[in-house]
VOPAGU-2260 file (C-alpha; in pm, 1 decimal, decimal comma):
REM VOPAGU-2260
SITE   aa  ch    i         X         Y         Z
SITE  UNK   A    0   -3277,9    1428,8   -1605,0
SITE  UNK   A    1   -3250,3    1724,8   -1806,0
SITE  UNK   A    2   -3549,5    1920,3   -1557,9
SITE  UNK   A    3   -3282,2    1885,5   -1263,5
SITE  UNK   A    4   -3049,9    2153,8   -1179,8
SITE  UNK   A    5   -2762,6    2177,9   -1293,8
SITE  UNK   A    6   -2692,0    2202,5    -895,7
SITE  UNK   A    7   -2905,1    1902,0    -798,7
SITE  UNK   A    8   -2749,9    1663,0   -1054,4
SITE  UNK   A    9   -2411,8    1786,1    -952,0
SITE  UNK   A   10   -2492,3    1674,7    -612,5
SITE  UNK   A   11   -2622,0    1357,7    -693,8
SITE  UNK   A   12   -2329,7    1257,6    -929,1
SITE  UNK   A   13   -2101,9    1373,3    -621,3
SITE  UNK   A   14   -2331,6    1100,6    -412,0
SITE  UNK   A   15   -2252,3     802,0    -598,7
SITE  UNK   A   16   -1926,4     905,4    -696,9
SITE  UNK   A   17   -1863,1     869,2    -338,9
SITE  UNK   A   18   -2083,5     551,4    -306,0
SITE  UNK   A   19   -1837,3     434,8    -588,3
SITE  UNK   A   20   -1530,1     449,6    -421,0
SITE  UNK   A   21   -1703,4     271,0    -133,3
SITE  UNK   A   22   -1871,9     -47,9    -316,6
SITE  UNK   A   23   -1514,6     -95,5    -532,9
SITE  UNK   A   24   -1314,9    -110,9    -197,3
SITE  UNK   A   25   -1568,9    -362,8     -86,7
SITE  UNK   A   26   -1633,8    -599,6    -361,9
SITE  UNK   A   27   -1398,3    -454,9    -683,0
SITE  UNK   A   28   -1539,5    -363,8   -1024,3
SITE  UNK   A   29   -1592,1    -661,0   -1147,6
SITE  UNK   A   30   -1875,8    -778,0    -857,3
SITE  UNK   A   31   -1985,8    -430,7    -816,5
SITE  UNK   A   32   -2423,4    -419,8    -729,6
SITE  UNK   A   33   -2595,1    -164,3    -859,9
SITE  UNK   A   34   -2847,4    -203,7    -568,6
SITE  UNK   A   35   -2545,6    -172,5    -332,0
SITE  UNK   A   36   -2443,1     154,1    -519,4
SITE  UNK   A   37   -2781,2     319,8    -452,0
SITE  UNK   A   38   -2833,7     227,6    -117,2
SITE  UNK   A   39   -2491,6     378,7      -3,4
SITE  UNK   A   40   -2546,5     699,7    -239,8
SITE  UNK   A   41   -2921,0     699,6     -51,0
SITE  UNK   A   42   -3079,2     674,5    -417,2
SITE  UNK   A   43   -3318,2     426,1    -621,6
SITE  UNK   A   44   -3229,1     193,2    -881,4
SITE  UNK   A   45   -3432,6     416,4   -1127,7
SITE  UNK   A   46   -3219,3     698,0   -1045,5
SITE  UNK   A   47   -2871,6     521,4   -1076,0
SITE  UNK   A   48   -2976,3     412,8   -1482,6
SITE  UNK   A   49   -3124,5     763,7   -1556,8
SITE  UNK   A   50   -2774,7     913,1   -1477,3
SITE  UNK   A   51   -2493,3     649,3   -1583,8
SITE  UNK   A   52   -2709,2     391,0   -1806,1
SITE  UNK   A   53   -2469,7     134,1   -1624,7
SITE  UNK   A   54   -2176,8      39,8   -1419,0
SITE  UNK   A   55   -1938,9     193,0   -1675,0
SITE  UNK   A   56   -2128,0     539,8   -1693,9
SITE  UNK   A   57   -2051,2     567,1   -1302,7
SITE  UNK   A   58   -1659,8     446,1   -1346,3
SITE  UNK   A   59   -1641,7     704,9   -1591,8
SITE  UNK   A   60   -1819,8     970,9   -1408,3
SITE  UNK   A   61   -1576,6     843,4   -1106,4
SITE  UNK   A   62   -1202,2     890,5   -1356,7
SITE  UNK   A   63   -1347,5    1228,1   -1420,9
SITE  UNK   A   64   -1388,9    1341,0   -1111,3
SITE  UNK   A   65   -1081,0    1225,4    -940,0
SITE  UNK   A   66    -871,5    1088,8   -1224,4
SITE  UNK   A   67    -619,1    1367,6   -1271,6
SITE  UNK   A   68    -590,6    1385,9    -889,5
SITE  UNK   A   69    -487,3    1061,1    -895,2
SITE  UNK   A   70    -265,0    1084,9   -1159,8
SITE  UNK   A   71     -61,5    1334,7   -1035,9
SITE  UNK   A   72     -22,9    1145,5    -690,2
SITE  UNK   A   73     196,3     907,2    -907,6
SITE  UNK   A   74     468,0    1127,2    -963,2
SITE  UNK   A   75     411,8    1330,7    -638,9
SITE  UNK   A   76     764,6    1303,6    -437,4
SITE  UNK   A   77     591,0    1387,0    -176,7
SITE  UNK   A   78     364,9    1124,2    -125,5
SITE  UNK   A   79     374,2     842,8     -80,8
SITE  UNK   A   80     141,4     496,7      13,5
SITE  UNK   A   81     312,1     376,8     320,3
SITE  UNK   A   82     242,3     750,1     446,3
SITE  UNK   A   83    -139,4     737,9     347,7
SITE  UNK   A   84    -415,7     709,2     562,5
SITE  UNK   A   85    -614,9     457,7     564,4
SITE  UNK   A   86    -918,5     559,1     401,6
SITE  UNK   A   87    -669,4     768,1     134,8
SITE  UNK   A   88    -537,0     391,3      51,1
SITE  UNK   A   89    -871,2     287,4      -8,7
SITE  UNK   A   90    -940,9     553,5    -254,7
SITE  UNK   A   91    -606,1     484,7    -394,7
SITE  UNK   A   92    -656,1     121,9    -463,4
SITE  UNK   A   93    -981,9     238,6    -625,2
SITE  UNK   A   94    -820,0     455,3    -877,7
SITE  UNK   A   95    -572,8     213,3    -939,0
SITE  UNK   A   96    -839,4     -67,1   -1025,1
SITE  UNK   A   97   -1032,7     175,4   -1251,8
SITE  UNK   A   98    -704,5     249,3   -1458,4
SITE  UNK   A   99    -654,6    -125,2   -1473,2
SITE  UNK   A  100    -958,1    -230,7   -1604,9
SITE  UNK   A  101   -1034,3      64,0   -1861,1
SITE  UNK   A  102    -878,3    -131,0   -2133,8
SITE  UNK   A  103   -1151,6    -383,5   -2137,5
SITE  UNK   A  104   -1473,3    -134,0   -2051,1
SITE  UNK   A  105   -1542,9     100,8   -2359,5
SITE  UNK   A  106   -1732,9     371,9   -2196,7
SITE  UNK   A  107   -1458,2     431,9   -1926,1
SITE  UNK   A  108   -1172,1     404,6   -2164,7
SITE  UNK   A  109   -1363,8     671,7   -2358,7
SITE  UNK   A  110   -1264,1     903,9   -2040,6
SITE  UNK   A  111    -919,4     754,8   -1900,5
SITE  UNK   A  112    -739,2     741,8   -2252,1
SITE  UNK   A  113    -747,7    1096,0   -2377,2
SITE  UNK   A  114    -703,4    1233,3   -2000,9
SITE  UNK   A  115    -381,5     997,3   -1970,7
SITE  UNK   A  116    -259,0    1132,8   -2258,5
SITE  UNK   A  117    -303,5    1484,4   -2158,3
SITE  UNK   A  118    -151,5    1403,6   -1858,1
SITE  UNK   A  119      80,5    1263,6   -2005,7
SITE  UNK   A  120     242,7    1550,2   -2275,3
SITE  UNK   A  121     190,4    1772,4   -1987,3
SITE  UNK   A  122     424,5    1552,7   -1764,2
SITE  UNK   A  123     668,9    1471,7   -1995,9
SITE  UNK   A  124     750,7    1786,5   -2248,0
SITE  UNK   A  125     822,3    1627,2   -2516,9
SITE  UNK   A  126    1135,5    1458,2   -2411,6
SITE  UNK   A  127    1228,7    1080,1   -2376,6
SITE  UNK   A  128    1415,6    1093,9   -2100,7
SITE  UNK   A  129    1150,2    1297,5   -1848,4
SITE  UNK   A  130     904,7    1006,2   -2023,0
SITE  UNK   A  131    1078,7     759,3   -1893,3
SITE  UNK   A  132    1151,4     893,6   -1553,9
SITE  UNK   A  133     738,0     968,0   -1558,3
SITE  UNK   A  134     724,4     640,7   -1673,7
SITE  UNK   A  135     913,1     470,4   -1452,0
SITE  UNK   A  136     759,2     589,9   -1058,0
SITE  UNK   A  137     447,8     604,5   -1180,2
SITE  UNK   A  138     452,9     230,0   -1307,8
SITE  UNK   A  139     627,5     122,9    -975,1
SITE  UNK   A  140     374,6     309,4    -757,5
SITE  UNK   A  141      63,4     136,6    -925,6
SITE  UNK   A  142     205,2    -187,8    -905,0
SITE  UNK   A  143     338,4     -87,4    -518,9
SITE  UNK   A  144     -78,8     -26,8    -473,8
SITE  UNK   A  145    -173,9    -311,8    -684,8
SITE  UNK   A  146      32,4    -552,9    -474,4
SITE  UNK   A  147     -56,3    -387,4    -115,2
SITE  UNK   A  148    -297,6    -601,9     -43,6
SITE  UNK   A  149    -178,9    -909,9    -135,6
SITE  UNK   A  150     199,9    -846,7      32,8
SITE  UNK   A  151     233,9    -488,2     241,9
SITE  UNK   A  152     562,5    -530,7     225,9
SITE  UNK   A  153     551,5    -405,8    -130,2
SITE  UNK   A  154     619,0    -115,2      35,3
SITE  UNK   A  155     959,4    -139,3      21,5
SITE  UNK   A  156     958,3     -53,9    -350,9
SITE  UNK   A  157     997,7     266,6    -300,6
SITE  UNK   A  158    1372,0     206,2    -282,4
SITE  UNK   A  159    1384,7     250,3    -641,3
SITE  UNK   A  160    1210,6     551,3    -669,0
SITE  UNK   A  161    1532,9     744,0    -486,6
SITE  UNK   A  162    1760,9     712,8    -784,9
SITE  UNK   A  163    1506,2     846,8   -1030,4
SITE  UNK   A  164    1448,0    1158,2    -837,5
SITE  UNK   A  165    1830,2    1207,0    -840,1
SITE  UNK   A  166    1871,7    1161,7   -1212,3
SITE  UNK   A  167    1848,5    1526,4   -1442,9
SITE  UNK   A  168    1636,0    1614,2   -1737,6
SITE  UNK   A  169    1903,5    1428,3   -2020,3
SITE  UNK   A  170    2023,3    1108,8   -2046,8
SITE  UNK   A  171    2393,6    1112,1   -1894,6
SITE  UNK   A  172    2546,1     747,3   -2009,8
SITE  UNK   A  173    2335,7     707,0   -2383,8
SITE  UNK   A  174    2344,2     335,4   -2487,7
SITE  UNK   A  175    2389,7     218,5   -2854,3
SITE  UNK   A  176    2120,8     272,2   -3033,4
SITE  UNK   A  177    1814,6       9,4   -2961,3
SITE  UNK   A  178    1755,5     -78,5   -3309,8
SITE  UNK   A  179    2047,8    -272,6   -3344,3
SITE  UNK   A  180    2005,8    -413,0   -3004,8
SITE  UNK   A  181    1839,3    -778,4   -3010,8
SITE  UNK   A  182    1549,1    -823,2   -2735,5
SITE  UNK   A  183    1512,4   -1054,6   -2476,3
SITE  UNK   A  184    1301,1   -1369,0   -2657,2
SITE  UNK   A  185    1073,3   -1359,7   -2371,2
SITE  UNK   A  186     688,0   -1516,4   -2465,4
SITE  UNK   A  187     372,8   -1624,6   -2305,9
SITE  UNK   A  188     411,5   -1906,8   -2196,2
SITE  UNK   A  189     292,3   -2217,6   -2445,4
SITE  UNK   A  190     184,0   -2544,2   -2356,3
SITE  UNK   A  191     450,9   -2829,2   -2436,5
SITE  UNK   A  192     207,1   -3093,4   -2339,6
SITE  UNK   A  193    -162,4   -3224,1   -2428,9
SITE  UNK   A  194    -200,3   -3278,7   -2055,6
SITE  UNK   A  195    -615,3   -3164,9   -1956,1
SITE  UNK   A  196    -473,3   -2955,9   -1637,1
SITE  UNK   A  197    -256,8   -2774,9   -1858,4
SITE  UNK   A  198    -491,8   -2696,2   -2113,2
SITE  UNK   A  199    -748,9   -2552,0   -1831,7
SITE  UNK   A  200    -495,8   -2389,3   -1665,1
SITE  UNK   A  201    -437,8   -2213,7   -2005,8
SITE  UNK   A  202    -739,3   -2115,2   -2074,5
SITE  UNK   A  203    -829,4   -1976,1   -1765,5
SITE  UNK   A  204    -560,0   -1753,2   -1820,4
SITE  UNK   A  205    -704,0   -1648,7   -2141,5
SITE  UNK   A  206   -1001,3   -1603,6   -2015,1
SITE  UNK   A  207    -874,5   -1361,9   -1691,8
SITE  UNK   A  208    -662,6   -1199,0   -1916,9
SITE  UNK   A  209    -937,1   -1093,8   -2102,9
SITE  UNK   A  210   -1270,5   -1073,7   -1867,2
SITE  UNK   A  211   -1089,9   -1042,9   -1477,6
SITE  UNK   A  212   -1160,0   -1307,4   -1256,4
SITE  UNK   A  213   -1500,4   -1311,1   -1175,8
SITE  UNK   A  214   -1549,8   -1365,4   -1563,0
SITE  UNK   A  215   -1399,5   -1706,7   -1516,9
SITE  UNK   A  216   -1646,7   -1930,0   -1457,8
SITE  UNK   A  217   -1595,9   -2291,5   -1490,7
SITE  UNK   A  218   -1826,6   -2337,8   -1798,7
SITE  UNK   A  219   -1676,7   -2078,4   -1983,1
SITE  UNK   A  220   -1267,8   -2198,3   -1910,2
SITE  UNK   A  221   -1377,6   -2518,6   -2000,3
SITE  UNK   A  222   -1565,1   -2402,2   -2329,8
SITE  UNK   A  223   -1239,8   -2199,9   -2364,1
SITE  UNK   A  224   -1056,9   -2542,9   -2322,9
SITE  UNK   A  225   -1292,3   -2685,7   -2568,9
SITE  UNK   A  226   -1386,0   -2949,6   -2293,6
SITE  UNK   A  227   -1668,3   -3059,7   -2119,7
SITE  UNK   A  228   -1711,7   -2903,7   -1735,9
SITE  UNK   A  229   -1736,7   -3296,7   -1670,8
SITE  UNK   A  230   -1391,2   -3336,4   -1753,5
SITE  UNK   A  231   -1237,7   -3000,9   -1564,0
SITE  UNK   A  232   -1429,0   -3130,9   -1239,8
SITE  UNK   A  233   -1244,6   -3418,9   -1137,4
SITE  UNK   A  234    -918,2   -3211,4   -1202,0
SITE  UNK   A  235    -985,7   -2884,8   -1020,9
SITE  UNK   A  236   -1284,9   -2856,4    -772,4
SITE  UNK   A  237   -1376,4   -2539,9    -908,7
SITE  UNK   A  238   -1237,2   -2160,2   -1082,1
SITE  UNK   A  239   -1067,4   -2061,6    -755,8
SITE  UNK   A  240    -832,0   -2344,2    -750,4
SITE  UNK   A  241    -811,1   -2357,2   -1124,9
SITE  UNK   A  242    -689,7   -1953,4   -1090,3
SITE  UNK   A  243    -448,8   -2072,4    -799,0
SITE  UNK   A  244    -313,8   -2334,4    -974,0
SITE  UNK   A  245    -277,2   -2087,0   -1328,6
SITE  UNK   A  246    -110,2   -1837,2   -1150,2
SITE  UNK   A  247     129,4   -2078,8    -948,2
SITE  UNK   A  248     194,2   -2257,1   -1290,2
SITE  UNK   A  249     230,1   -1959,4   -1525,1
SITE  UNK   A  250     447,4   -1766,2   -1267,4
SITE  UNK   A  251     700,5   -2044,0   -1255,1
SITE  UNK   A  252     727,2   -2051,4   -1614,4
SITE  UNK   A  253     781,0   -1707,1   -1638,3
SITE  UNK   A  254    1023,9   -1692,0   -1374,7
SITE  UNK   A  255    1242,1   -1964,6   -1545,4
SITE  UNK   A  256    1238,3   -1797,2   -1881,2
SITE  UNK   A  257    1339,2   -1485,6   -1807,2
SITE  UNK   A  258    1605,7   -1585,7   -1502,0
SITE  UNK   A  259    1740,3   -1890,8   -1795,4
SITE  UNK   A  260    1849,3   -1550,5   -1996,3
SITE  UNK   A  261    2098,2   -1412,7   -1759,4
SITE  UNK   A  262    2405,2   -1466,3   -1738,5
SITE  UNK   A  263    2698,2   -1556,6   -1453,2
SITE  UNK   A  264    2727,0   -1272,4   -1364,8
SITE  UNK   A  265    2389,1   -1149,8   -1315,4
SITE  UNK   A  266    2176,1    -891,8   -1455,0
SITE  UNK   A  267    2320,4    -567,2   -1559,6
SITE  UNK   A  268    2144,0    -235,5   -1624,4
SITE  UNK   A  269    2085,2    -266,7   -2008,5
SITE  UNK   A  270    1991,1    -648,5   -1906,9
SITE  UNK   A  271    1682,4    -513,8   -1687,8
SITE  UNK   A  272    1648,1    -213,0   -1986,1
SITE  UNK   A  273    1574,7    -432,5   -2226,6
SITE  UNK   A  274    1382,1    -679,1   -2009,2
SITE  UNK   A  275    1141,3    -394,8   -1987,2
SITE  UNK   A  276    1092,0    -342,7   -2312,5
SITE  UNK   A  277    1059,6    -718,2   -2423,5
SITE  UNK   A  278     802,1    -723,0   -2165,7
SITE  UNK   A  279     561,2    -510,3   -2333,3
SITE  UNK   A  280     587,8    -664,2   -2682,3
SITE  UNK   A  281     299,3    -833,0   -2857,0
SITE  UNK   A  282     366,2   -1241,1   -2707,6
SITE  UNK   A  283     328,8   -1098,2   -2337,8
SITE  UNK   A  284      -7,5    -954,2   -2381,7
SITE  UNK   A  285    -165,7   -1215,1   -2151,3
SITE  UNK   A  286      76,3   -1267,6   -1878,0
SITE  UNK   A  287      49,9    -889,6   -1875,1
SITE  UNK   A  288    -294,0    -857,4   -1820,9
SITE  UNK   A  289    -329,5   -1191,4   -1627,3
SITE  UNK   A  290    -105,9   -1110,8   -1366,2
SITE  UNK   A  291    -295,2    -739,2   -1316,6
SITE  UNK   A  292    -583,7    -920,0   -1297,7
SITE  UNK   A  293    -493,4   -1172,6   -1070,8
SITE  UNK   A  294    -350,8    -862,2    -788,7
SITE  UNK   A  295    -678,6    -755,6    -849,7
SITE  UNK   A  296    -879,0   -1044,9    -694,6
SITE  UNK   A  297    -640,7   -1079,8    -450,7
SITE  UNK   A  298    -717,5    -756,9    -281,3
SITE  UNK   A  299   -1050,6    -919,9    -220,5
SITE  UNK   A  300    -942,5   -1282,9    -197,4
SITE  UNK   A  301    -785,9   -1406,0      62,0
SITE  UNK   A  302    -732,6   -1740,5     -40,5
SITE  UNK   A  303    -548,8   -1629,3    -368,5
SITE  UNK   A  304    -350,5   -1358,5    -176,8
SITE  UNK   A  305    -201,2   -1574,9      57,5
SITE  UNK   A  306     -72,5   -1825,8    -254,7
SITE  UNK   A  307      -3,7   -1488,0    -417,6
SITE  UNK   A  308     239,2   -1373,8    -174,9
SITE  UNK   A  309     448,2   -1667,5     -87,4
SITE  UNK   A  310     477,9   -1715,0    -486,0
SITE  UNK   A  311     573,5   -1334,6    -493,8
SITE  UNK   A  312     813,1   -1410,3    -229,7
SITE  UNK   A  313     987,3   -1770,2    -375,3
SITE  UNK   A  314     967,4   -1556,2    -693,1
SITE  UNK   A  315    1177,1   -1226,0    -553,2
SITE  UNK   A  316    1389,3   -1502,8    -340,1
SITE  UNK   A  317    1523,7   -1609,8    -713,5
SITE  UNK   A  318    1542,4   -1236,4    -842,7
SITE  UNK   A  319    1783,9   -1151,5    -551,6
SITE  UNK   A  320    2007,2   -1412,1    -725,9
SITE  UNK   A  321    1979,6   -1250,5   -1047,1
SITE  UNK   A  322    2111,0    -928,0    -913,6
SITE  UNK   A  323    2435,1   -1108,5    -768,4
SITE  UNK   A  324    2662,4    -825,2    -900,3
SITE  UNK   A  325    2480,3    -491,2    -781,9
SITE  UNK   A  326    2658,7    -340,5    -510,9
SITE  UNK   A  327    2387,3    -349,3    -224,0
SITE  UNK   A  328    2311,1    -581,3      86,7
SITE  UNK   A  329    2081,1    -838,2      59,4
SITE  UNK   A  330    1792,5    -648,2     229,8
SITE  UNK   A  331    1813,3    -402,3     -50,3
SITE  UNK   A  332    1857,7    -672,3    -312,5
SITE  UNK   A  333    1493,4    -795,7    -169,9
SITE  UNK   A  334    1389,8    -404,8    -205,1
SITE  UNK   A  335    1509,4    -443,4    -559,8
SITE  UNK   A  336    1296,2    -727,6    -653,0
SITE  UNK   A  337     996,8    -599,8    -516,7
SITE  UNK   A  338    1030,0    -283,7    -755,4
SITE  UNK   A  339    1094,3    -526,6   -1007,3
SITE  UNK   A  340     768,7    -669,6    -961,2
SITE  UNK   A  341     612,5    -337,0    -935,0
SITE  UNK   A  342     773,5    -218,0   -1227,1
SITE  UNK   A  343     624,6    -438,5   -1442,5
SITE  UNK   A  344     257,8    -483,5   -1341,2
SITE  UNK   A  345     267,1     -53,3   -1370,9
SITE  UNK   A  346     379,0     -65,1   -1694,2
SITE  UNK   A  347     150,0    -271,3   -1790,1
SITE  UNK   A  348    -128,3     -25,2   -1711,1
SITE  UNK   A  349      45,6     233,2   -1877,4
SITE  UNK   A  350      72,3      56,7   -2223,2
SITE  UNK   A  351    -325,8     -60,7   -2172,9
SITE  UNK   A  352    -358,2     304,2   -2094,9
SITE  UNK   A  353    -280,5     428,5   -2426,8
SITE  UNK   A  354      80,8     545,7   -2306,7
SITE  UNK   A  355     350,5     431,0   -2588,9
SITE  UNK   A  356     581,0     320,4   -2284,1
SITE  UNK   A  357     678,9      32,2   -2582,8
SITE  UNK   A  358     874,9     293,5   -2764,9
SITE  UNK   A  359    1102,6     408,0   -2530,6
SITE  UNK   A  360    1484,3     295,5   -2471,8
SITE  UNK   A  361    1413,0     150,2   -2089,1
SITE  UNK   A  362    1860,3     113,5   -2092,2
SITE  UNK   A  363    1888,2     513,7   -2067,1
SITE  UNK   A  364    1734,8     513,9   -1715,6
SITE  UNK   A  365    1865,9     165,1   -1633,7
SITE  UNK   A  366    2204,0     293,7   -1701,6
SITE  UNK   A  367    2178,5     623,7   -1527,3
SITE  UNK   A  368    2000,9     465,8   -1231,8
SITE  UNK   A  369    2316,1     221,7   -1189,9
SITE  UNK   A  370    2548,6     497,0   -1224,7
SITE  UNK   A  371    2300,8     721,2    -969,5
SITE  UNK   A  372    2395,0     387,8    -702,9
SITE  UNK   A  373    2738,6     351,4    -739,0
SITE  UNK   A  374    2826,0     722,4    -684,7
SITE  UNK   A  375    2605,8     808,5    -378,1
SITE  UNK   A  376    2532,0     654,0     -30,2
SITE  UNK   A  377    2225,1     366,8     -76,2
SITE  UNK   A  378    1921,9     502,4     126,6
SITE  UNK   A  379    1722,3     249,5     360,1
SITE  UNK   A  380    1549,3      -1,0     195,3
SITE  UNK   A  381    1195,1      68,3     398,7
């Protein structure tokens, strides 16, 4: 490698940089061929190890060339994905999946860490509040891109993102100070019975929450399980409708636990605040990750997207409750919940990004964002 150009190799990075964003939008990282790879950047095998060693030399060559780009598009008022292309949503999805899945590849969180965090001082000055506005749209628009493909109607997330480009640089209603606040007790969920289904189900969460999808193979949930593939077999016919059935069951449960917290009169802004926050604490580590994962293989599974989105739906259906108080119409309540969802798969990414999104007080923009809605005219909700 090192008799090349410095032109040629540039050119040849560029090639399967390009073949990159191709093979992820076809198959996702975690199915990725290296023979596919070469073929589209019209390479060898050979070549492909003697530049990137493996698949996370080329994901890291790929963050570095468009990484920042893509960062920036987060927080771009301007853009937007219901006003991409086609082929610019495919190279958006891509971006999003690398960010999602640095956490759990060393040689490409080598690359997207530091640059985040670069990013990341550069965005936000210094100051809490402009981190949490940062924060905030460019959580909701990975989560709007995560979600696409499993539910287009996502889309209408964006509703949110209209009172956080009205709010200013400082906090205008400050809350009491978060330390003497008590969080949410929100958890993973834990299994209150011995039952074999549940304890597959479980571990097949652990084991996606961990490894993605494809890593969940039958023998290794049930090993996970500490059972025999015997015994998961007559219960589940294989991981696909083990991972439906997970998601279906885990998503109810934590549904139920946070919507048994509010109260009669629904949620109010330091309610969703702190919900935030509780959400990113230490016991919600694998819903986290196993519901990013899961939006992950649905953009490539059809089967799991279509259970995806009616449970997405049932599950904003019950949100839309929760938000009895707010002064909008029940379109925009449904608006709401979708940049609930979004909100929280984003921020997700963040945290695994390296981003101390756990730190901040999620009430000041809550607040502000409630007071931003009751003082000026609600825009659209699509």
């Amino acid at each position: 490698m090192s008799e090349l150009s410095d032109a040629r190799q540039a050119r040849t990075v560029a090639r399967f940089v390009d073949a990159a964003v191709v093979a992820i939008g076809e198959t996702g990282i975690d199915r990725l061929s290296v023979s596919r790879i070469a073929t589209l950047a019209g390479a060898s095998r050979p070549t492909f190890y003697a530049y990137f060693g493996e698949v996370g030399g080329l994901l890291a060559e790929l963050w570095l060339a468009r990484g920042a780009a893509f960062l920036d598009w987060l927080v771009n008022p301007s853009a937007s994905l219901a006003g991409s292309s086609a082929q610019e949503k495919i190279e958006l999805e891509v971006m999003a999946e690398v960010f999602a899945v640095a956490h759990r590849i060393p040689e490409l969180s080598e690359v997207v860490n530091p640059s985040v965090g670069e990013w990341w001082q550069t965005r936000t000055h210094g100051s809490e509040y402009v981190a949490l506005k940062v924060a905030w749209v460019a959580a909701a628009r990975l989560g709007e891109i995560l979600t696409y493909k499993v539910d287009s109607d996502v889309t209408q997330a964006v509703f949110g993102e209209h009172f956080i480009w009205t709010l200013g640089h400082e906090c205008q209603n400050p809350p009491p100070p978060l330390a003497s606040t008590p969080l949410p007790q929100l958890s993973d969920p834990v299994a209150t019975t011995d039952s074999m289904d549940r304890r597959l189900m479980d571990a097949a969460v652990k084991v996606i929450s961990t490894s993605g999808v494809a890593a969940a193979s039958m023998t290794r949930i049930s090993r996970t399980a500490r059972v025999t593939t015997g015994a998961a077999y007559p219960r589940f016919s294989g991981s696909e409708s083990l991972v439906l059935s997970a998601f279906e069951n885990w998503i109810t449960e934590v549904t139920n636990e946070n919507l048994s917290q509010i109260g009669p009169e629904g949620f109010g802004p330091d309610d969703f605040g702190l919900f935030v926050l509780a959400g990113l604490q230490n016991n919600r580590k694998i819903w986290r990750n196993f519901r990013v994962e899961t939006h992950l293989e649905g953009a490539i599974n059809a089967e799991l997207a279509t259970s995806m989105k009616a449970t997405l739906r049932a599950t904003n259906d019950r949100v839309v409750i929760g938000l009895g108080r707010l002064p909008a119409t029940l379109e925009q309540k449904h608006a709401i919940a979708y940049w609930v969802h979004t909100i929280g798969i984003g921020m997700a990414i963040l945290f695994n990004g390296g981003l101390a999104v756990d730190r901040l007080d999620h009430r000041m923009i809550t607040r502000d964002m409630m007071g931003a809605l009751l003082s000026r005219p609600l825009p659209a909700s699509s």
